[in-house]
MMTF fields as JSON, N, C-alpha, C and O atoms, coordinates in Angstrom:
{
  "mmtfVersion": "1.0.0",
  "mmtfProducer": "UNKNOWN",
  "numBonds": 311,
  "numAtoms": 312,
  "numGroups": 78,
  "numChains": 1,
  "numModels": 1,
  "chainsPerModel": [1],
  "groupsPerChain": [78],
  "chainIdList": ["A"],
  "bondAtomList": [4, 2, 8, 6, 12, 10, 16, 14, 20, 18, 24, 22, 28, 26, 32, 30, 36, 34, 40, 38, 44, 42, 48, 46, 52, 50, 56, 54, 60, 58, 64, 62, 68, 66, 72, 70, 76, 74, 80, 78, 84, 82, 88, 86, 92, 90, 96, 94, 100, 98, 104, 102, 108, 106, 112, 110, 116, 114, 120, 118, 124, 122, 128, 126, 132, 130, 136, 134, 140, 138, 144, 142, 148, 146, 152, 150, 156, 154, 160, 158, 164, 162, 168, 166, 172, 170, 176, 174, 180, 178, 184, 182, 188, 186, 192, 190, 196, 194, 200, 198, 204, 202, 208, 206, 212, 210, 216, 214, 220, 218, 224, 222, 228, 226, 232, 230, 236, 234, 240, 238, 244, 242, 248, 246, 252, 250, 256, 254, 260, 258, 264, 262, 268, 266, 272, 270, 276, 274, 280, 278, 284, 282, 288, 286, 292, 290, 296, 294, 300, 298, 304, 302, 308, 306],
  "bondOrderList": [1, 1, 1, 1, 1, 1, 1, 1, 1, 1, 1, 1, 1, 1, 1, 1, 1, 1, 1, 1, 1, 1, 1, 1, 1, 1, 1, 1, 1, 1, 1, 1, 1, 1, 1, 1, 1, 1, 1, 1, 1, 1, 1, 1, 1, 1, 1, 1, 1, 1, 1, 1, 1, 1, 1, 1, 1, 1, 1, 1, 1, 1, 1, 1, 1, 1, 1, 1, 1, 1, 1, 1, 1, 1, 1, 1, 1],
  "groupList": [{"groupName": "UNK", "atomNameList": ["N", "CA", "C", "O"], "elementList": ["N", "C", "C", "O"], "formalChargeList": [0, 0, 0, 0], "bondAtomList": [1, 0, 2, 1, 3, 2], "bondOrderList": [1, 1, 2], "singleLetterCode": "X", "chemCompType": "L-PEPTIDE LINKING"}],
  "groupTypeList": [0, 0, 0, 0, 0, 0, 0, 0, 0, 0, 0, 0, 0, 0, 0, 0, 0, 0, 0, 0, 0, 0, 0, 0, 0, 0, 0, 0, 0, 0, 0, 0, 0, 0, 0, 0, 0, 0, 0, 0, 0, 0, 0, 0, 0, 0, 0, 0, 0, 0, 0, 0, 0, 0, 0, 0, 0, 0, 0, 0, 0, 0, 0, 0, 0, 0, 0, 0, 0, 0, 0, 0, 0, 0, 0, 0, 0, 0],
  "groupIdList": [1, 2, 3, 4, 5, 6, 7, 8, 9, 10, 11, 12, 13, 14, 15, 16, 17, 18, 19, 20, 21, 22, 23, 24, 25, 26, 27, 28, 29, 30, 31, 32, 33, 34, 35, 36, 37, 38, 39, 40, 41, 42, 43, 44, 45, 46, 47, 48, 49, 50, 51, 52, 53, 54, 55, 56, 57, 58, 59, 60, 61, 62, 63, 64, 65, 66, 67, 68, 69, 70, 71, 72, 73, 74, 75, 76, 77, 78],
  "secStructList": [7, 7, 7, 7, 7, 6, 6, 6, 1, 7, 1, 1, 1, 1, 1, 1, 7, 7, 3, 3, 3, 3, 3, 3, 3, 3, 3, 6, 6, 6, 3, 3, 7, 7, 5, 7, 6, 6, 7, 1, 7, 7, 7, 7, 1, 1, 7, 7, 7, 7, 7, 3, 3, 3, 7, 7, 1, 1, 7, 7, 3, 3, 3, 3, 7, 4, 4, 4, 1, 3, 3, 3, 3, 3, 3, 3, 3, 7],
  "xCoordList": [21.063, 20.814, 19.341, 18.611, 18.964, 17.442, 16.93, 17.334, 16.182, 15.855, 15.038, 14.763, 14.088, 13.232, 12.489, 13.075, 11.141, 9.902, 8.679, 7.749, 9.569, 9.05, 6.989, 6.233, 6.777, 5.431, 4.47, 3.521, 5.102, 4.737, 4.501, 3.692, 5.291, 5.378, 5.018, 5.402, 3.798, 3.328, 4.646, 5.686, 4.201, 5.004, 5.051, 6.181, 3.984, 3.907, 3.929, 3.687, 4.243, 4.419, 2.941, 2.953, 2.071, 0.698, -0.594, -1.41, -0.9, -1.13, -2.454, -3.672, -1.935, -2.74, -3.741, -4.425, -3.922, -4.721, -4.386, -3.475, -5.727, -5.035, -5.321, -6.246, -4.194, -3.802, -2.657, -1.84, -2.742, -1.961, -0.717, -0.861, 0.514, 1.752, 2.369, 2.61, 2.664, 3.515, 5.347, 5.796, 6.121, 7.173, 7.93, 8.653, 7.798, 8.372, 7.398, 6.503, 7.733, 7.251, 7.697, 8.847, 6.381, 7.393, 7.006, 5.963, 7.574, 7.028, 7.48, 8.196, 7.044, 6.822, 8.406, 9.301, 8.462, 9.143, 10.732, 11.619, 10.966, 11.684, 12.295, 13.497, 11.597, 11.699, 11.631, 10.792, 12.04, 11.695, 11.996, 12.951, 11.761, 11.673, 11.831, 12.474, 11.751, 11.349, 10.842, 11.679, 10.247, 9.006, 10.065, 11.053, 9.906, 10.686, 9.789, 8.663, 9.94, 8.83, 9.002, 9.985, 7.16, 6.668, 6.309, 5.529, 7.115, 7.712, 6.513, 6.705, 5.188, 4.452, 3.18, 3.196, 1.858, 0.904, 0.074, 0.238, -0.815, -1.615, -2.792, -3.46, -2.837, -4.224, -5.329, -5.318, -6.879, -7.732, -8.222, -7.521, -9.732, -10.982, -10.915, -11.264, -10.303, -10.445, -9.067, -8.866, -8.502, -7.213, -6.006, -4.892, -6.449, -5.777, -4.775, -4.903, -3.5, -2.124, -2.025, -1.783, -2.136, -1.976, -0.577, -0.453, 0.123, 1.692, 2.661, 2.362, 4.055, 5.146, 6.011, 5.564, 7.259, 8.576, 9.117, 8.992, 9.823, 10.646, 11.869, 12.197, 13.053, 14.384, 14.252, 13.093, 15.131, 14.784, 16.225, 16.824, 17.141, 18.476, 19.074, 20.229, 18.29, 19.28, 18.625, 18.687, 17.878, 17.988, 16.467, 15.807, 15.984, 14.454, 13.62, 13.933, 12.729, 11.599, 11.088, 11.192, 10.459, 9.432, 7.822, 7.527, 7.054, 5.508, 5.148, 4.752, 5.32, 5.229, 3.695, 3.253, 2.982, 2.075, 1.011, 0.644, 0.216, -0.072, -0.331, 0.069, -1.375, -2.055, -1.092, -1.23, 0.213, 1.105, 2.111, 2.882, 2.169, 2.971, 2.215, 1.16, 3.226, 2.843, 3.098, 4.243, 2.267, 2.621, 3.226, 2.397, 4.113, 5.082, 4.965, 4.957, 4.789, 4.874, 4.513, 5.08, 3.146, 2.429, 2.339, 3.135, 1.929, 1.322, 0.253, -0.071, -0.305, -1.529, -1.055, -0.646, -1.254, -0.489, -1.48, -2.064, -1.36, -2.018, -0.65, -0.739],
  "yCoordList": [-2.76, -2.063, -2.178, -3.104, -1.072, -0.91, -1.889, -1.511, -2.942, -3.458, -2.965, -1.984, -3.276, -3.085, -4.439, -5.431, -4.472, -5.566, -5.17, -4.385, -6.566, -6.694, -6.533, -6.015, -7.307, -7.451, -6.007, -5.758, -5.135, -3.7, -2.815, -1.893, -3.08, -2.505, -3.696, -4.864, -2.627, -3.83, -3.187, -2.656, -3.441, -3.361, -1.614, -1.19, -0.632, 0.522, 1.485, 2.675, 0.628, 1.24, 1.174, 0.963, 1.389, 1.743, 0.957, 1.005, 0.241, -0.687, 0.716, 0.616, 1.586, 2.441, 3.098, 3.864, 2.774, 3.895, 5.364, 5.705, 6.573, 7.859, 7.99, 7.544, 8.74, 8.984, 10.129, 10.048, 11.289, 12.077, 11.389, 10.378, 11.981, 10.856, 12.25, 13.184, 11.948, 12.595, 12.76, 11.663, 13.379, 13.657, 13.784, 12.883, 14.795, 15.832, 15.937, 16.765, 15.155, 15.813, 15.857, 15.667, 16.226, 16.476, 15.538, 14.896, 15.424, 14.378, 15.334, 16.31, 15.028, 15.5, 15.223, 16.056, 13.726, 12.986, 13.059, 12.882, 13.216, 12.743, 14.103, 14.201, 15.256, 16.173, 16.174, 15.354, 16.607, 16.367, 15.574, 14.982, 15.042, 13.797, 13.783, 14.827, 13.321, 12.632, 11.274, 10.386, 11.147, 9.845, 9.018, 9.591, 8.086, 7.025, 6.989, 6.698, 7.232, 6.686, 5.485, 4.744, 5.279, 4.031, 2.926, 1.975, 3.373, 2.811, 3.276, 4.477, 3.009, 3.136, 2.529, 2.092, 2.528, 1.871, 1.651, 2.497, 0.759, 1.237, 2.213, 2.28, 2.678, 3.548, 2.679, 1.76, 3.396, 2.959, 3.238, 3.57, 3.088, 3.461, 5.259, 5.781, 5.947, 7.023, 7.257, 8.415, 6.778, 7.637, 7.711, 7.806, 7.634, 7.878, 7.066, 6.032, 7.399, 6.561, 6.218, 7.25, 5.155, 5.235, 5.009, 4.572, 5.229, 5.073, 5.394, 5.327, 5.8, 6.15, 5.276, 4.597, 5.161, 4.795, 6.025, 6.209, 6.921, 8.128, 8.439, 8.383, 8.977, 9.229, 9.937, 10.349, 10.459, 11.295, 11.609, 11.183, 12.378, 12.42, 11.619, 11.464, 10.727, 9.837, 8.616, 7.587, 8.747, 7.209, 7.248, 8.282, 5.878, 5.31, 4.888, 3.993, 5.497, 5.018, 4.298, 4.906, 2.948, 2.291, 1.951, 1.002, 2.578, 2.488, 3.314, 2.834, 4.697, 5.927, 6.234, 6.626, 6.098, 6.541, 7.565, 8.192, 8.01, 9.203, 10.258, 11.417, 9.321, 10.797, 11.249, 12.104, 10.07, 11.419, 12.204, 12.819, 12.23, 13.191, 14.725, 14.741, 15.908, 17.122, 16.916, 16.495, 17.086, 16.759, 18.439, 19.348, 18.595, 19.592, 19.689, 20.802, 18.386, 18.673, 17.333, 16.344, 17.396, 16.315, 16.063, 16.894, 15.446, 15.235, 14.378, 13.402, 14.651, 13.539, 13.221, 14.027, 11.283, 10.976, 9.432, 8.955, 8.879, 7.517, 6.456, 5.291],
  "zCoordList": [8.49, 7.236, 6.871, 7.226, 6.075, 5.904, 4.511, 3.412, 4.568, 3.143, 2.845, 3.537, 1.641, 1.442, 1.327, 0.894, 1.735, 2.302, 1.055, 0.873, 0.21, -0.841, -0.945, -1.766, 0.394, 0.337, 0.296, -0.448, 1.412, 1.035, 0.105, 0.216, -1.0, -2.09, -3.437, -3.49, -4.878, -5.434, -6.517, -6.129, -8.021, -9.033, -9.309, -9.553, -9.291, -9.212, -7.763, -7.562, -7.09, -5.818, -4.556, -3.343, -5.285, -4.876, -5.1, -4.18, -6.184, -6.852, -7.635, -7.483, -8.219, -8.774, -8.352, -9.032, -6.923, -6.352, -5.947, -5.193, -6.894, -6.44, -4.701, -4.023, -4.346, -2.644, -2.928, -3.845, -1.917, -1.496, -0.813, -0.125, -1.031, -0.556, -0.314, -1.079, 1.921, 2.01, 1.81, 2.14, 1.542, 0.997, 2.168, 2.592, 2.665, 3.636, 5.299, 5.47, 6.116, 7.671, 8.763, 9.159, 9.521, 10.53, 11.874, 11.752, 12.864, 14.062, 15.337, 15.112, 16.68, 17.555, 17.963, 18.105, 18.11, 18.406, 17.835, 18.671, 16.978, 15.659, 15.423, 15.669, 14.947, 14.3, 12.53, 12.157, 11.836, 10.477, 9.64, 10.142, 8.403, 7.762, 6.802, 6.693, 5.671, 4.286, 3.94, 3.779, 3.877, 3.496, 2.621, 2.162, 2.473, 1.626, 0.719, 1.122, -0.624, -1.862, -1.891, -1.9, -1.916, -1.805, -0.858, -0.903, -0.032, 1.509, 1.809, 2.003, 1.993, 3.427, 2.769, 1.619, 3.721, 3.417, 2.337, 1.459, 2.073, 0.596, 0.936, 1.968, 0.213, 0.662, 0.272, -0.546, 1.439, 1.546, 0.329, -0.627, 0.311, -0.445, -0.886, -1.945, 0.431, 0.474, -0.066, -0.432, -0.139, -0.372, 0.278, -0.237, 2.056, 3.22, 3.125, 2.469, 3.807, 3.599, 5.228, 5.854, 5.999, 7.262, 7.909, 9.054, 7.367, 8.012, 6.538, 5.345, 7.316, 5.851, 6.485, 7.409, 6.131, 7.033, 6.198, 4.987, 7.246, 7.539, 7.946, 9.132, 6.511, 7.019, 7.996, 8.04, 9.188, 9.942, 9.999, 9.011, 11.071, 11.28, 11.476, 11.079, 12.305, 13.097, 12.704, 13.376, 11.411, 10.906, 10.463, 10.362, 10.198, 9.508, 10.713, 11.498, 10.756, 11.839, 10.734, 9.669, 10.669, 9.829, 10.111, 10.837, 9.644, 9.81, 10.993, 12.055, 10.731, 11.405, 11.307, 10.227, 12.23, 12.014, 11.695, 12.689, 10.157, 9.957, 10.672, 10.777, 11.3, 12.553, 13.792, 14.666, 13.418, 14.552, 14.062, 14.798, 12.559, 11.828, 10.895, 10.261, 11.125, 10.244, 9.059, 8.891, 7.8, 7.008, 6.243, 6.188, 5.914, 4.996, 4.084, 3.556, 3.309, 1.459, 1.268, 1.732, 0.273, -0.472, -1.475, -1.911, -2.499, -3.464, -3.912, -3.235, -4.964, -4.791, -6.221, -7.056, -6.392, -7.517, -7.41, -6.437, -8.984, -8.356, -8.468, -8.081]
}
């Protein structure tokens, strides 16, 4: 079963930095997704999110890495 890893996540999810957060993607591998809110890295300086963990069909890949996913649907939020 999937927990959640307390250390990953602060009290707001993000620790208030604005960053684009993908929702919705897609993988080569995998095929399409939904991002777990909150579930993935903190963003840098810039913003950049370097990994999500991703429902997929056949289950949660965890710490998917950005640059090998399409991203579908974003938002930018802090």
């Amino acid at each position: 079963m999937y927990q959640l890893d307390k250390k990953r996540k602060s009290k707001n999810g993000h620790n208030g930095k604005k960053h684009n957060c993908a929702s919705k993607v897609k993988s080569e591998e995998y095929g399409i997704g939904e991002c777990i809110k909150t579930m993935h890295a903190e963003p840098d300086e810039n913003g950049y999110v370097a990994w999500y963990d991703v429902l997929f069909e056949h289950g949660i890949e965890e710490q998917v890495p950005t640059e090998s996913l399409e991203i579908l649907v974003s938002e930018s939020h802090t």
